[in-house]
DRENMAR-470496 format. One record per residue: residue number from 1; residue in one letter; chain; x, y, z negated of N, C-alpha, C in turn. Coordinates in steps of 0.02 Angstrom, whole numbers, always signed. Layout:
<pts>
 pos code unit    n_x    n_y    n_z   ca_x   ca_y   ca_z    c_x    c_y    c_z
 NUM    A    A      X      Y      Z      X      Y      Z      X      Y      Z
...
</pts>
This chain:
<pts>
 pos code unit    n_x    n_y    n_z   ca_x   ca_y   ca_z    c_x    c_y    c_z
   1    X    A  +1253  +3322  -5865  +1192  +3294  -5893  +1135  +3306  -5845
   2    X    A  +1095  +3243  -5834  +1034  +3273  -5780   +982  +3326  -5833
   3    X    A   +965  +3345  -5744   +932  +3392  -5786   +832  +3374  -5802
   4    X    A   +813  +3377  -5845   +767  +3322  -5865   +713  +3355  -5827
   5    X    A   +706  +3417  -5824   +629  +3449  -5763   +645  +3432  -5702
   6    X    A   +711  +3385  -5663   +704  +3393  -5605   +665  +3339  -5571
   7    X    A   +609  +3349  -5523   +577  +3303  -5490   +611  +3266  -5447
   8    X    A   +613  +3184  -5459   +651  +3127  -5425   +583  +3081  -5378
   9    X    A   +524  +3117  -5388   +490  +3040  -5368   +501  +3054  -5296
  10    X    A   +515  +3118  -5260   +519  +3092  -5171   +571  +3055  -5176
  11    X    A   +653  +3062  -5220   +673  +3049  -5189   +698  +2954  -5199
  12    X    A   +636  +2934  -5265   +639  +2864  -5252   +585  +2818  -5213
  13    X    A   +537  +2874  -5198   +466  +2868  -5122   +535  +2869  -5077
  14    X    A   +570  +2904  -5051   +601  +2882  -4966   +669  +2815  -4980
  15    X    A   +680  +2824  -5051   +728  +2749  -5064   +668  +2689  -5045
  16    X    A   +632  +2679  -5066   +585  +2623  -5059   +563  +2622  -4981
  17    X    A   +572  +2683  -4979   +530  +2679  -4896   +575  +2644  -4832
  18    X    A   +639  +2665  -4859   +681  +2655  -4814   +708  +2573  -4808
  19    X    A   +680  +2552  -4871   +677  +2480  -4872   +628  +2438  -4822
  20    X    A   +561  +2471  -4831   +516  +2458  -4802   +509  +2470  -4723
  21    X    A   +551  +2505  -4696   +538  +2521  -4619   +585  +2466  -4587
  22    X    A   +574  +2454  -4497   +608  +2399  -4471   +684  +2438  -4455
  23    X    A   +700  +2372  -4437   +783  +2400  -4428   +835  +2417  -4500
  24    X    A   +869  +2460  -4491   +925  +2489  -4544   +939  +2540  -4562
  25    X    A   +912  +2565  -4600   +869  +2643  -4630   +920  +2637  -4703
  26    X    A   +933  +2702  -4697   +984  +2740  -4778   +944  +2791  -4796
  27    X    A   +935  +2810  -4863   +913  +2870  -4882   +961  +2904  -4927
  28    X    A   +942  +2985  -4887   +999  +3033  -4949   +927  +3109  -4946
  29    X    A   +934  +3077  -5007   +895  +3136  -5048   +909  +3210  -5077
  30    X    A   +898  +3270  -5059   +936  +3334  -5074   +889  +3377  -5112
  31    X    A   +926  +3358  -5153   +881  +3394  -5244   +861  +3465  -5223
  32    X    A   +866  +3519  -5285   +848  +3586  -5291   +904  +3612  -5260
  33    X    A   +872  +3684  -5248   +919  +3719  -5191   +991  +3741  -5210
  34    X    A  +1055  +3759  -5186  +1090  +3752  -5230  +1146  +3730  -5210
  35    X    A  +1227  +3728  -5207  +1270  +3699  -5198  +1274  +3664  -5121
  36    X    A  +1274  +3617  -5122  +1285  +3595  -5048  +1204  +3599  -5017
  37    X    A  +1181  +3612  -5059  +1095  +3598  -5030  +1056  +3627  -4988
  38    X    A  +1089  +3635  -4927  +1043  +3682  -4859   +994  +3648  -4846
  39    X    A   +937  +3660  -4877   +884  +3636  -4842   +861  +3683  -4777
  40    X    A   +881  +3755  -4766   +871  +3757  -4704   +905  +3742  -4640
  41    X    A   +953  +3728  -4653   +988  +3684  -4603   +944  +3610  -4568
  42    X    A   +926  +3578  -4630   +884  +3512  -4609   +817  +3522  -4566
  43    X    A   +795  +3595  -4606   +709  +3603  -4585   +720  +3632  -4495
  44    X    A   +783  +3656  -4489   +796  +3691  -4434   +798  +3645  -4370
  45    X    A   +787  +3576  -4387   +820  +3509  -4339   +736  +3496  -4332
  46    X    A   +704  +3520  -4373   +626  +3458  -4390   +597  +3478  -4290
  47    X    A   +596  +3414  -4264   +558  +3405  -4198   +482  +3412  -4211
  48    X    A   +441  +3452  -4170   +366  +3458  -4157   +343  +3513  -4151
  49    X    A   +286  +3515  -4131   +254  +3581  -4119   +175  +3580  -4160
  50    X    A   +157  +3529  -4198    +85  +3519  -4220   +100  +3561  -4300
  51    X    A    +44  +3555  -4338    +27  +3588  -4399    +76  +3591  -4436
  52    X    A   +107  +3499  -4446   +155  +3487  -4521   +233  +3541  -4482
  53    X    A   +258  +3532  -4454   +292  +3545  -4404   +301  +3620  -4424
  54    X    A   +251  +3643  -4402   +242  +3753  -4408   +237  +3752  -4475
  55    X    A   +197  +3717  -4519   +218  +3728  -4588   +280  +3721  -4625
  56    X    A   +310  +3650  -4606   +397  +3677  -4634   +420  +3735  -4603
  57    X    A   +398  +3761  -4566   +451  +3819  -4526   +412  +3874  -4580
  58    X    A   +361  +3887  -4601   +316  +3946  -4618   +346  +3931  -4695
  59    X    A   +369  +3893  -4719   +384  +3882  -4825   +425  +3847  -4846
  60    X    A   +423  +3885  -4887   +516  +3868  -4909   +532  +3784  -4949
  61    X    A   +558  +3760  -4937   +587  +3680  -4942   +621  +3680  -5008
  62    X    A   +595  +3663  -5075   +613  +3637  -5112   +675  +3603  -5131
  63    X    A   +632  +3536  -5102   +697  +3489  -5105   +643  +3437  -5049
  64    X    A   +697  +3380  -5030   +667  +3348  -4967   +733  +3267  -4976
  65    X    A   +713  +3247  -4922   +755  +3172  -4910   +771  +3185  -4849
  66    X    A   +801  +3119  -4827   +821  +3115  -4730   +815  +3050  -4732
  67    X    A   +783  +3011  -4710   +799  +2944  -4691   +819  +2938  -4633
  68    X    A   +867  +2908  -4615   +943  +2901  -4552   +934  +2818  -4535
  69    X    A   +900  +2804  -4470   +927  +2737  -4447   +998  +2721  -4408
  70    X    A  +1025  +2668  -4415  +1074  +2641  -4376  +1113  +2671  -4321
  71    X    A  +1043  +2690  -4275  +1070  +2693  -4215  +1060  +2785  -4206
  72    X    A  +1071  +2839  -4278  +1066  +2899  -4274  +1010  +2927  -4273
  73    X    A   +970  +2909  -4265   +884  +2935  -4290   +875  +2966  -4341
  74    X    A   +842  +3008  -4346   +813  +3039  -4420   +751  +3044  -4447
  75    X    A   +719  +3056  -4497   +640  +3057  -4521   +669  +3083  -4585
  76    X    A   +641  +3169  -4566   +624  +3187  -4631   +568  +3205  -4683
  77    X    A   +574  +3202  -4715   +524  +3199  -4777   +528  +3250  -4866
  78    X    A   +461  +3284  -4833   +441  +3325  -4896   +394  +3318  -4928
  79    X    A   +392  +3374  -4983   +320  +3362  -5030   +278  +3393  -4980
  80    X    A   +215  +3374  -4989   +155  +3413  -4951   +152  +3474  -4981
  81    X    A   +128  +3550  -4945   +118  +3606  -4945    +37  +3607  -4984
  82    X    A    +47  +3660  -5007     +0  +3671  -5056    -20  +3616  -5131
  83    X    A    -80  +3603  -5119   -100  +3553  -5190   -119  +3482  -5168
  84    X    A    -81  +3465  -5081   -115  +3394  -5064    -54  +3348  -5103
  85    X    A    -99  +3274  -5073    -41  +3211  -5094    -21  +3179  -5047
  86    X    A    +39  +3154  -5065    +73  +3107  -5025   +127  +3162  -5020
  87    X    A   +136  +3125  -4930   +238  +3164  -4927   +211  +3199  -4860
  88    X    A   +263  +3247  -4822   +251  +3246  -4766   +313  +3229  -4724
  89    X    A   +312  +3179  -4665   +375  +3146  -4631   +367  +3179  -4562
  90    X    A   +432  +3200  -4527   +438  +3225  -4480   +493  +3194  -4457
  91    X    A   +490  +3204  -4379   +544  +3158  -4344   +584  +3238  -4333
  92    X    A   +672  +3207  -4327   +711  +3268  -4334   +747  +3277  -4261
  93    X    A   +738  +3324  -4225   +803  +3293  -4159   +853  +3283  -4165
  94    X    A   +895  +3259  -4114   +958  +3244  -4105  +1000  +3285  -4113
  95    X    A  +1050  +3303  -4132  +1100  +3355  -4142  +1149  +3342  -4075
  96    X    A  +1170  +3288  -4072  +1231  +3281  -3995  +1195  +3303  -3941
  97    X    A  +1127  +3306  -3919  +1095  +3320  -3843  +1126  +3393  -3832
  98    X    A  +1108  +3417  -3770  +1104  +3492  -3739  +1047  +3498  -3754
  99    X    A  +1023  +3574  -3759   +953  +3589  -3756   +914  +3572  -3688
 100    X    A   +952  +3588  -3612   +893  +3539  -3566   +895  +3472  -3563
 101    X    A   +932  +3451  -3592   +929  +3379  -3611   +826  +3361  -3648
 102    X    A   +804  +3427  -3676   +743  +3424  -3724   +680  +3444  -3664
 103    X    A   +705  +3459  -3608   +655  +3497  -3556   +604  +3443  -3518
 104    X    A   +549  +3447  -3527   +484  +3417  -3517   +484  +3348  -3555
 105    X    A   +511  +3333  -3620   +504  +3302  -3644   +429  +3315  -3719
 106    X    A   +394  +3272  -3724   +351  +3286  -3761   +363  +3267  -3843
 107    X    A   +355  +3306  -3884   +366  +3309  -3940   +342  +3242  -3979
 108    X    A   +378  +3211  -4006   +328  +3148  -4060   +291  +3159  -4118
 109    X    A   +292  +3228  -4140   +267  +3239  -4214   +256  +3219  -4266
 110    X    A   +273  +3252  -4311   +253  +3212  -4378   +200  +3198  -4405
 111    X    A   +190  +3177  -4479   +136  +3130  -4472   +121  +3127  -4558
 112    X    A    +75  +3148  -4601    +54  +3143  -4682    +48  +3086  -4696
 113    X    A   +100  +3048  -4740    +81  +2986  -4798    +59  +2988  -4842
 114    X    A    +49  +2951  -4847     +0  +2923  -4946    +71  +2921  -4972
 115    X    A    +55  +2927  -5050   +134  +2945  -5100   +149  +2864  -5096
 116    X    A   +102  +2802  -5091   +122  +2741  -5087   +182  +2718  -5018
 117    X    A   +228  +2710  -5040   +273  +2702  -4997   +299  +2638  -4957
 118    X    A   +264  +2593  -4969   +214  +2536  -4928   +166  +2540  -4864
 119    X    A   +111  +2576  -4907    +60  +2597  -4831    +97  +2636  -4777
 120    X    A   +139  +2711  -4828   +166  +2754  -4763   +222  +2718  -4710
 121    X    A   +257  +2677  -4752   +291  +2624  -4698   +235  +2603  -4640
 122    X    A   +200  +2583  -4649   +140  +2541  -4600   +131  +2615  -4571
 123    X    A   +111  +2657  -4565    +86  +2729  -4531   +145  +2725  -4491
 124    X    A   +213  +2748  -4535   +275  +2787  -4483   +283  +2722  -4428
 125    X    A   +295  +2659  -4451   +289  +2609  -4413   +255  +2593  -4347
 126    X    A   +175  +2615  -4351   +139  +2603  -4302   +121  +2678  -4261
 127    X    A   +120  +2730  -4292   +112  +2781  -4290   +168  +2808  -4224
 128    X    A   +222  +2849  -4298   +274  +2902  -4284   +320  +2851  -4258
 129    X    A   +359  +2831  -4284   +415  +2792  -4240   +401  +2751  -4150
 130    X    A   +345  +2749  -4144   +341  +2731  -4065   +355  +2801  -4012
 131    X    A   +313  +2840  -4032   +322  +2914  -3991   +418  +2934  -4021
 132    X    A   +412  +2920  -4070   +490  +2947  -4078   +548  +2922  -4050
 133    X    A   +513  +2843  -4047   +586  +2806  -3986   +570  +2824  -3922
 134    X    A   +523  +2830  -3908   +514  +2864  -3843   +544  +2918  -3821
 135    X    A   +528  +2971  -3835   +552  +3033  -3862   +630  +3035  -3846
 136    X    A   +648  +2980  -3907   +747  +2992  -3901   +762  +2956  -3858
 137    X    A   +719  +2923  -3815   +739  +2881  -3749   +746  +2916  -3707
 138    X    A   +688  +2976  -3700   +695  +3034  -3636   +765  +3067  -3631
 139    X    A   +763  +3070  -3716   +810  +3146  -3716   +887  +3110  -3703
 140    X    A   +888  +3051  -3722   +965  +3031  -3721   +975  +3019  -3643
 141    X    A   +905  +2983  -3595   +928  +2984  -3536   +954  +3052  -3479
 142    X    A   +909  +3099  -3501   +924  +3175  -3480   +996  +3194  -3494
 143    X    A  +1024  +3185  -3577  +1071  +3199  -3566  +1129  +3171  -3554
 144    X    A  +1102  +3089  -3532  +1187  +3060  -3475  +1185  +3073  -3412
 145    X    A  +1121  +3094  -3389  +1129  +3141  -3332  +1169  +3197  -3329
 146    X    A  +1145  +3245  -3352  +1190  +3321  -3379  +1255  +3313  -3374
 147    X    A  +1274  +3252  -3424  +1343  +3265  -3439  +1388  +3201  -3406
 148    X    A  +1352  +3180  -3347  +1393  +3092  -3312  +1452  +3146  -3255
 149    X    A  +1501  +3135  -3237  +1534  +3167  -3197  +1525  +3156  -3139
 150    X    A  +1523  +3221  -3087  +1521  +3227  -3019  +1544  +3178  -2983
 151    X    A  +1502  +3141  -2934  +1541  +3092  -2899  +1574  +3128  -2839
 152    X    A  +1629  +3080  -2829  +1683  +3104  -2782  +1648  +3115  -2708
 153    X    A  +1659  +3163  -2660  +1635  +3169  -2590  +1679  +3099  -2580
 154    X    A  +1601  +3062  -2525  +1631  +2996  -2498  +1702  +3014  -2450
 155    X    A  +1712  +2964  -2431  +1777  +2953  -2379  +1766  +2960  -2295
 156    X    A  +1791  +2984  -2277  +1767  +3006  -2210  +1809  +2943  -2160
 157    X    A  +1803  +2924  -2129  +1825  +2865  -2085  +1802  +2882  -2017
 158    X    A  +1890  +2900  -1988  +1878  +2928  -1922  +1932  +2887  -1867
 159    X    A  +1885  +2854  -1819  +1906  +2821  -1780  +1964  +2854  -1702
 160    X    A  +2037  +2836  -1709  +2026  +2873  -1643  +2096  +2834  -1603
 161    X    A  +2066  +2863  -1522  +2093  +2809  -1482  +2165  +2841  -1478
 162    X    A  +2221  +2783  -1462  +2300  +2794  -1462  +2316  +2742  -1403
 163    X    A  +2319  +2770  -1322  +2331  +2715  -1283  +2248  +2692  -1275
 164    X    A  +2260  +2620  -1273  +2201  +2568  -1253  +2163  +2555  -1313
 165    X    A  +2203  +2559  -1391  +2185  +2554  -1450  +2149  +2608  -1507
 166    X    A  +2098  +2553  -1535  +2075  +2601  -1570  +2095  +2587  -1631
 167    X    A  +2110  +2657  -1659  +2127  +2657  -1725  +2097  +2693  -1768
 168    X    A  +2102  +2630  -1840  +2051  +2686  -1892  +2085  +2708  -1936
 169    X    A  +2065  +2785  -1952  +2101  +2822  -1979  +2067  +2833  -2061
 170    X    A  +2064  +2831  -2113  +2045  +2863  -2154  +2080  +2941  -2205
 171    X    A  +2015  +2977  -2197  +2037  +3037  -2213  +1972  +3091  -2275
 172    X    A  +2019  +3113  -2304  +1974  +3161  -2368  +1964  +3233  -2342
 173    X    A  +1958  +3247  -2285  +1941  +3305  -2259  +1871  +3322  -2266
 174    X    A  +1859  +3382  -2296  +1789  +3417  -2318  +1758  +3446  -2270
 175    X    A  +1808  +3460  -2201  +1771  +3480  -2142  +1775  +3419  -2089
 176    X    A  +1727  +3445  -2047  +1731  +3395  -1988  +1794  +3377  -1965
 177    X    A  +1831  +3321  -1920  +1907  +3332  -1911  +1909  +3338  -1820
 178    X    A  +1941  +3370  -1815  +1944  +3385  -1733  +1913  +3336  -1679
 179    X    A  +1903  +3367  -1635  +1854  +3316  -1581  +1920  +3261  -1536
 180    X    A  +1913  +3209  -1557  +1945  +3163  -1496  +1917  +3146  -1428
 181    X    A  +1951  +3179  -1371  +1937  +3167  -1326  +1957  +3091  -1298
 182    X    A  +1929  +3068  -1238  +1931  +2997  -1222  +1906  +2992  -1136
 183    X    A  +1941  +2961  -1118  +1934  +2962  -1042  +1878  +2924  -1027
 184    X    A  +1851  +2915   -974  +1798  +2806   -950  +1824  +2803   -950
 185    X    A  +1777  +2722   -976  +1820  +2666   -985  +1838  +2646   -932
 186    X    A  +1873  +2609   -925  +1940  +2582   -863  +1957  +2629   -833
 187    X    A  +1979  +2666   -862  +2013  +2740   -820  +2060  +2770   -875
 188    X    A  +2115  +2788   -827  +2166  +2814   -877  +2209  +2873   -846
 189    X    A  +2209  +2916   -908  +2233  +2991   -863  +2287  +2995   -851
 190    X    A  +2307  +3024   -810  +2370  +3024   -765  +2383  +3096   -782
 191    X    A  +2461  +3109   -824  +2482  +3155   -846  +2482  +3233   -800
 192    X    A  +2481  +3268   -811  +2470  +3339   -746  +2548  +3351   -761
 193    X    A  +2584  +3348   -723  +2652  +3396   -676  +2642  +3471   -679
 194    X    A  +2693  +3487   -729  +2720  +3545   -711  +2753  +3576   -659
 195    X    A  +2714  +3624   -652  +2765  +3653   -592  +2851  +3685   -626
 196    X    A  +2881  +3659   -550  +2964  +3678   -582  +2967  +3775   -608
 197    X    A  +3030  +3795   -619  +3012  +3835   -638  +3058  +3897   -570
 198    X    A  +3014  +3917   -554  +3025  +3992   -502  +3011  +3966   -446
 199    X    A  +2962  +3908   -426  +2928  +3884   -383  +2859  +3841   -389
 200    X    A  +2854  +3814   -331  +2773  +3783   -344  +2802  +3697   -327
 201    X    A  +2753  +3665   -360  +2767  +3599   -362  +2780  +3560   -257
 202    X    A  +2804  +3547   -247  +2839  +3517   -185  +2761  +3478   -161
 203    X    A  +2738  +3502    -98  +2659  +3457    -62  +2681  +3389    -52
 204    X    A  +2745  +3382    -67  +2744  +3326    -19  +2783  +3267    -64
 205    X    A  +2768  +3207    -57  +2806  +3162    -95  +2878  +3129    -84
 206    X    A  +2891  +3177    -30  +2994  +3165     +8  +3018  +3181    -63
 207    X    A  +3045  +3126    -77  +3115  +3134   -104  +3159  +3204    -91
 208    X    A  +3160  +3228    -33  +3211  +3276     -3  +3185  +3326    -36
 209    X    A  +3230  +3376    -44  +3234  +3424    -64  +3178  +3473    -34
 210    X    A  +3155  +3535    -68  +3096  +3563    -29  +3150  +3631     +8
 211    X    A  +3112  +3643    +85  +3149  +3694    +98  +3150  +3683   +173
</pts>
């Protein structure tokens, strides 16, 4: 049986809202605390560093919504702190990034609506959602950096002479590859003669025997 004290109007303010924003927005609303109901888990994601921001972190979360676009985005949404009106909406980060994936990226912050869930469409609209696509534009590009794989050391292509010809060699060697020597051009080396063995090479080019 519901239970008849429990407060529903946020969570048919972020149903309407989610109608109202561009794109393809779902809302799931998380009642009183309780059963599956971590609201600190959610408040623990809330992106920013301005007032609304340090205040979810400073008081304890009731109950709240998430509005979730399409493409994994979040905007969450509470009652305002203390005795004001309206809601308060905060953009949530990404859960898949690395944390330097978040490094010199500037925060989009959240942002106080009117309880009319019409106008605050027009606010998050013109407002919060521009800095927030921004925002998840930085952070998603940072982290396909981070995580794109090492490119391979190029190919080393080493030319070397065989005879009159040159030949190209390709090779994956990480060090330099030995020095090829090479005679001038139009010149060609003439092998060095060993001397025989238990004598010295013969001065003379006779056929005959040395002696």
């Amino acid at each position: 049986m519901p239970d008849p004290t429990l407060d529903t109007r946020l969570g048919s303010f972020a149903a309407v809202l989610a109608d109202e924003l561009p794109d393809t927005w779902t809302s799931t609303w998380h009642p009183g605390r309780g059963g599956d109901n971590d609201h600190q888990a959610l408040t623990d994601h809330v992106w920013g560093m301005n007032d609304v921001a340090d205040a979810l972190a400073r008081h304890t979360v009731d109950h709240c919504a998430v509005l979730s676009r399409d493409d994994g985005i979040r905007l969450f949404v509470a009652d305002p702190l203390g005795h004001g009106e309206g809601y308060l909406t905060v953009d949530m980060a990404p859960v898949d990034a690395p944390a330097e994936a978040f490094r010199g990226v500037r925060e989009p912050e959240g942002i106080a609506v009117a309880a009319d869930p019409f106008s605050a469409a027009e606010d998050i609209t013109h407002d919060l959602l521009p800095r927030y696509d921004k925002a998840i534009a930085q952070v998603r590009s940072s982290a396909a950096r981070l995580t794109a794989p090492q490119a391979a050391d190029p190919e080393r292509v080493v030319m070397i002479w065989s005879g009159d010809a040159l030949i190209r060699h390709s090779s994956s060697w990480t060090t330099s590859p030995p020095p090829v020597t090479r005679a001038p051009s139009g010149c060609r080396r003439r092998p060095r003669r060993r001397p025989p063995r238990g004598g010295h090479p013969c001065p003379t080019r006779d056929p005959r025997p040395c002696g």
